[in-house]
C-alpha positions as CSV (number, residue, x, y, z in Angstrom):
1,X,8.8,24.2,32.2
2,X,7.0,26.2,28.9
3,X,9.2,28.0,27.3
4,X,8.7,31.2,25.6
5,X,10.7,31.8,22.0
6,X,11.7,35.6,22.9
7,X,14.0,33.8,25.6
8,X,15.4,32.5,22.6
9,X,19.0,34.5,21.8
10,X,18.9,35.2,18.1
11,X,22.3,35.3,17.5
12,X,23.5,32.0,19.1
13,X,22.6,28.8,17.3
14,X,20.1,26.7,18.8
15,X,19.9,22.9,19.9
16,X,16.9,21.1,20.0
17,X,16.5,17.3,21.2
18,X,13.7,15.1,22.2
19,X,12.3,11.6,21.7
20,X,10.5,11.1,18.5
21,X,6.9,12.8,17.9
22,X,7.5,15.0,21.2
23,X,7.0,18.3,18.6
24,X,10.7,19.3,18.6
25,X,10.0,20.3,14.5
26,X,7.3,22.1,15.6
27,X,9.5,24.2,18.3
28,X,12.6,24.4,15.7
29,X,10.0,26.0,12.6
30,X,9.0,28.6,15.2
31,X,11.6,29.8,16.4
32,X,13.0,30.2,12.8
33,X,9.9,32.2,11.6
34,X,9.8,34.6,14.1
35,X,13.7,35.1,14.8
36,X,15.1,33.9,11.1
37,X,18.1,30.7,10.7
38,X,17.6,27.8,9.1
39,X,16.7,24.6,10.6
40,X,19.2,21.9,10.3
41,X,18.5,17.9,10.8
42,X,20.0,16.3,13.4
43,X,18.2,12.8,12.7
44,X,19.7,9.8,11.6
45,X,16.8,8.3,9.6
46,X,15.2,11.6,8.2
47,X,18.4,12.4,6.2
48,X,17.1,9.1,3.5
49,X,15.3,10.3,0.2
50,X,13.1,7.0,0.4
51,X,11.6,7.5,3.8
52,X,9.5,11.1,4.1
53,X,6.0,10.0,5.7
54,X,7.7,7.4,7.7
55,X,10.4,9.4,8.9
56,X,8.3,12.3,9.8
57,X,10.4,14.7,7.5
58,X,9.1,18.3,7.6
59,X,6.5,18.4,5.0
60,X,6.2,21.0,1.9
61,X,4.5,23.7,3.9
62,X,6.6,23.7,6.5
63,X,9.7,24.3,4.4
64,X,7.9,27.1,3.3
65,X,7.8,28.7,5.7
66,X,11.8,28.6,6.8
67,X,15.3,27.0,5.1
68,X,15.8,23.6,5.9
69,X,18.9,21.8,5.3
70,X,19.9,18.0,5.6
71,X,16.9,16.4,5.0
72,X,16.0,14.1,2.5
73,X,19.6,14.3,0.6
74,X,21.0,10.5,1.2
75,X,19.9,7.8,-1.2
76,X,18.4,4.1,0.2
77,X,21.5,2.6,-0.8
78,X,24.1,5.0,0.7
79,X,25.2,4.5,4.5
80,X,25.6,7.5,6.7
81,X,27.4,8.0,9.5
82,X,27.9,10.5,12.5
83,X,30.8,11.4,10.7
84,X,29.1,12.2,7.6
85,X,26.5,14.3,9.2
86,X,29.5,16.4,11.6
87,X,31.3,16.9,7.9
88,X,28.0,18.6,6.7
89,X,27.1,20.5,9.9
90,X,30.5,21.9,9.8
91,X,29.8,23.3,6.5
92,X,26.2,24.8,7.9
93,X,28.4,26.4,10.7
94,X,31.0,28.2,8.0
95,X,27.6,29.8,6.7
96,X,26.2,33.4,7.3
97,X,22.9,32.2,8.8
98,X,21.9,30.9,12.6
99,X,21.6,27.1,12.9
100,X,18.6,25.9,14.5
101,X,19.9,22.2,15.3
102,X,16.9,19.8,15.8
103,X,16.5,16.0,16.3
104,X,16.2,12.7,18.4
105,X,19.8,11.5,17.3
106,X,21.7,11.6,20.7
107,X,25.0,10.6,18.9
108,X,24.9,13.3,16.8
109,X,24.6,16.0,19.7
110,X,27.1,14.8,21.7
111,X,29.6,14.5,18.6
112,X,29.1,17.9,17.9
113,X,29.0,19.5,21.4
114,X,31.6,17.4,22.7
115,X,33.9,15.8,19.6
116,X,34.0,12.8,17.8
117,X,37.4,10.3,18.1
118,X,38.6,9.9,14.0
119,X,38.4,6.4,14.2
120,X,39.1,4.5,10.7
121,X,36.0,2.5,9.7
122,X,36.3,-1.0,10.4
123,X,36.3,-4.1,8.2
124,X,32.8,-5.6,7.1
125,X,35.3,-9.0,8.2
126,X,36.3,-7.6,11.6
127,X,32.7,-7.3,11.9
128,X,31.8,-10.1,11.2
129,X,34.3,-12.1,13.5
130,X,33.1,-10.2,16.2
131,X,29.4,-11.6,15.3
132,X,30.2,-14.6,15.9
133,X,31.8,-14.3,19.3
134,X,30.9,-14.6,22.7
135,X,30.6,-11.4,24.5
136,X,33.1,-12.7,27.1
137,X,35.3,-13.6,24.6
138,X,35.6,-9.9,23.3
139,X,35.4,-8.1,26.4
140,X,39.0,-10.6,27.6
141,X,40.4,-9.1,24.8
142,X,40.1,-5.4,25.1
143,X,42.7,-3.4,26.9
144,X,42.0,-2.5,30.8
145,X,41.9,1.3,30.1
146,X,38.5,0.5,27.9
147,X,37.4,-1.9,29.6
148,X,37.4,0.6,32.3
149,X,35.3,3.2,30.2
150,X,32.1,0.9,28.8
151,X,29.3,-0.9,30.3
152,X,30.3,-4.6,30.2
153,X,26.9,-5.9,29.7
154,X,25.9,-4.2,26.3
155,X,27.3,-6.6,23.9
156,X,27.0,-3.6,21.3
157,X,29.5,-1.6,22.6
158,X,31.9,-4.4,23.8
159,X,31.9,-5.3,20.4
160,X,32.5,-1.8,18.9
161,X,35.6,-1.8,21.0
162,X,36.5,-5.1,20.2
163,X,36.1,-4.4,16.3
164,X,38.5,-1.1,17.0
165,X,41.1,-2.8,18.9
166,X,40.9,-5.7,16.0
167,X,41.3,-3.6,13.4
168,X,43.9,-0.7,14.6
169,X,45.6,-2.0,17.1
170,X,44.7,0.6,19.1
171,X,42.1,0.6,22.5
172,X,38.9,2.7,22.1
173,X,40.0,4.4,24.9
174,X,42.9,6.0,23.3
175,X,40.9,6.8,20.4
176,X,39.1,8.9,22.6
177,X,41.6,10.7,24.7
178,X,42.8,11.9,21.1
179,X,39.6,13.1,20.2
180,X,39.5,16.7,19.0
181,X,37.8,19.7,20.1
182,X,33.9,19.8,19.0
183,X,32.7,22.0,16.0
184,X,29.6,24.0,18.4
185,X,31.0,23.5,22.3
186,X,27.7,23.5,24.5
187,X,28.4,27.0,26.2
188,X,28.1,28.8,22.7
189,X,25.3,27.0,21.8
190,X,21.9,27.1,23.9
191,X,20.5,23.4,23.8
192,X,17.4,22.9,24.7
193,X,15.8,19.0,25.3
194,X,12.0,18.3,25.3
195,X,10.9,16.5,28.2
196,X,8.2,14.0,26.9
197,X,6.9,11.7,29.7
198,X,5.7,8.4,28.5
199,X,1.8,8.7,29.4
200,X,1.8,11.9,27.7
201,X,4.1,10.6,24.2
202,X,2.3,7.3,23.7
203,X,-0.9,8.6,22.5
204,X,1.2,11.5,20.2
205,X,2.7,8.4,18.8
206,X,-0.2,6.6,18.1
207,X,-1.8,9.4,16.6
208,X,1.2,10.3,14.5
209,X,1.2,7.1,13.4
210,X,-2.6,6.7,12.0
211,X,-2.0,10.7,10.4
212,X,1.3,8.9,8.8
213,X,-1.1,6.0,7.4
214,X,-3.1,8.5,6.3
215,X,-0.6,10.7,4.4
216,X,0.6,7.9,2.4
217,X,2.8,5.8,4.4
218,X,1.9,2.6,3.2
219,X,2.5,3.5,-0.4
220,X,5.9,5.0,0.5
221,X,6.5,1.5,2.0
222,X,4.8,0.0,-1.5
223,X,7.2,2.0,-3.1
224,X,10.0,0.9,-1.5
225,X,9.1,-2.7,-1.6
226,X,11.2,-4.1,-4.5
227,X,14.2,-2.9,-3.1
228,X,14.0,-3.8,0.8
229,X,16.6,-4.9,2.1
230,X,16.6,-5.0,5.9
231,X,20.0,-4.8,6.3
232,X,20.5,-1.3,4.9
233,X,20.7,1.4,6.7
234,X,17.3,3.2,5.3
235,X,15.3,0.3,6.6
236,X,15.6,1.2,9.6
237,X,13.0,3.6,9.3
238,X,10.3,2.7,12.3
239,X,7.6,1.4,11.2
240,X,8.8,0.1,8.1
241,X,9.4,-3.3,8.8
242,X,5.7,-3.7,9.9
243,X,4.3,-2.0,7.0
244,X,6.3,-4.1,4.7
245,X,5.8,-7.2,6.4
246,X,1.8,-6.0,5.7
247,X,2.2,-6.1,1.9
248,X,4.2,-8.9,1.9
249,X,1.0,-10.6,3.5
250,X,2.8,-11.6,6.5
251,X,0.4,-9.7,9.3
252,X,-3.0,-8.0,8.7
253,X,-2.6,-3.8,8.9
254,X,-3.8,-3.4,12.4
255,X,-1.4,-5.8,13.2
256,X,1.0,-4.0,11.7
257,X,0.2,-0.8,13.4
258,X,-0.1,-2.1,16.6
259,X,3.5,-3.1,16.3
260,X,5.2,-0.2,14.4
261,X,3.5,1.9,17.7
262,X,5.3,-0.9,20.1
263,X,8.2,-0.4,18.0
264,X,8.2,3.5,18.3
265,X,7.6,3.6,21.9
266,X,10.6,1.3,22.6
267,X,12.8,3.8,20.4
268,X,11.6,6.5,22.3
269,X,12.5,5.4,25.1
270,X,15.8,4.4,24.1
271,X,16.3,7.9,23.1
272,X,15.1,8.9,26.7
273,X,17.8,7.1,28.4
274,X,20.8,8.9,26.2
275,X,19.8,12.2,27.0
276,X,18.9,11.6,30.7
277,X,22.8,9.9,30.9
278,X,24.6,12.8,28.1
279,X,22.6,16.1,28.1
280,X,22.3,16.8,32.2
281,X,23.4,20.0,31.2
282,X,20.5,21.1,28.6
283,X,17.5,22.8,29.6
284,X,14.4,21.0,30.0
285,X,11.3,22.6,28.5
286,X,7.8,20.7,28.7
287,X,4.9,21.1,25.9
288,X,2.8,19.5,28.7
289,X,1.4,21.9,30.9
C-alpha cells in the first residue's frame, strides 16, 4: 500500500529498505524535509568516495535540501565492513537529531535491529584454505549445532563458518548465541521496506542506468581506471565491471549496458530474497499504484 509521510512519527527514527532504484532516497529526503532528521546510509557500496554516479549517491541538490551522513567517506582502497558501519551508526544514534536509516544493504538492518556476533576477523590464509576446499569437505568439519543453523547448499556461508571455526576454535553458532543486544531494536524503530515487483523495477533500472551514463558514469569509471582492481571491495560497484571492461576495449558500450542492467536486476533480486526471509515484520509500502 501508498503510504502517506504524516503517518510518519517524528520522533522515532525511521528505517527504510528496498532493492536498488526502487526510490527509497526519494522517500528518505521527504520525509526529512517536511518532518526534519538527517538521512543516514545504510548501503554498502555508496559509503566509497570513488563511486558517486555509479552508486547512485544522493546528488548535490539533494543534500541540500536535508543532512546526510555516511556517504561518500571510505576511500577505494579501504574495506568496510558491517561492523564498521554499526560503529558509525552508533555514533548517529548518541546524536540530538532523528535518524532516517535508508538502504538496500539487508546485513546492515538486521545487524542493527537484531545484533551482530563480535566475531574476530579471519585470516586472509584461513580464507584462502577454505578457497580451495570442497564444500563437503568444510561442511564435515563444522560443529552439529551450525550445521544445524545454515543452509548447506550455499558454499558462501558453509565456508564463513568453516573460516570461523578454523580460525577461533569456536562454532558460528556460539558466536551467535553470544551476540549482544542490537543498537535500534525494531519495536523503537518504524521500518518500513519498499515493495518493488520485478516488471515494475526493471525498466526503473534501465532507465537509471542510461540517466547514470548520462551524468558521467563512464568517466567516473575512466577515472577509476588506473587503479582497478577487482578484488577490492569498491569494485564492486554494479555496473562497473562492464563499464571498465568498455574502456578497456573488451565489449562495445551497448554491450556493456546491456550487462551492467543484467547485472543490476540479478542484485536486485538478491536483495528481494533477504528481506522477504529477515524483514516479515516491516511494513510494506508500494510506489506502484
Amino acid at each position: 500500500m501508498p503510504l502517506n509521510v504524516k503517518e510518519i512519527d517524528p520522533e522515532r527514527p525511521v528505517l527504510i529498505a528496498g532493492p536498488t532504484a526502487s526510490g527509497k532516497s526519494a522517500l528518505a529526503l521527504e520525509i526529512a524535509e517536511k518532518q526534519g532528521g538527517i538521512v543516514v546510509n545504510a548501503d554498502a557500496l555508496q559509503v566509497y568516495a570513488n563511486w558517486r554516479v555509479l552508486t547512485a549517491r544522493p546528488p548535490d541538490e539533494d543534500l541540500a535540501r536535508a543532512p546526510h551522513a555516511l556517504y561518500g567517506h571510505i576511500g577505494r582502497f579501504e574495506t568496510y565492513s558491517v561492523g564498521h558501519w554499526l560503529r558509525e551508526i552508533a555514533a548517529c544514534l548518541a546524536g540530538t537529531e532523528r535518524l532516517i536509516i535508508t538502504g538496500g544493504t539487508g546485513l546492515y538492518f538486521t545487524a542493527l535491529t537484531e545484533g551482530l556476533a563480535e566475531i574476530p576477523p579471519v585470516p586472509a590464509e584461513t580464507r584462502a584454505q577454505g578457497d580451495a576446499l570442497d564444500r563437503e569437505e568444510m561442511l564435515a568439519a563444522l560443529d552439529a549445532e551450525t550445521r544445524d543453523r545454515i543452509d548447506p547448499a550455499n558454499r558462501a556461508r558453509v565456508q564463513r563458518a568453516w573460516e570461523v571455526l578454523t580460525a577461533t576454535g569456536r562454532g558460528l553458532a556460539s558466536w551467535q548465541v553470544a551476540t549482544p543486544p542490537p543498537l535500534l531494536p525494531l519495536a523503537t524503530a518504524q521500518p518500513i521496506l519498499v515493495d518493488a515487483p520485478r516488471d515494475w523495477l526493471t525498466p526503473r533500472i534501465e532507465r537509471r542506468f542510461d540517466l547514470m551514463l548520462a551524468a558521467g558514469a563512464l568517466d567516473e569509471a575512466r577515472a577509476n581506471l588506473d587503479f582497478w582492481d577487482p578484488a577490492l571491495p569498491s569494485s564492486r560497484a554494479i555496473g562497473a565491471p562492464e563499464l571498465i571492461a568498455h574502456l578497456r576495449g573488451e565489449m562495445d558500450l551497448d554491450a556493456a549496458r546491456e550487462a551492467a542492467c543484467i547485472a543490476t536486476r540479478r542484485y536486485a533480486k538478491r536483495q528481494r530474497t533477504w528481506f522477504r526471509a529477515r524483514m516479515k515484520a516491516w511494513r510494506q509500502v508500494s510506489f506502484t499504484d
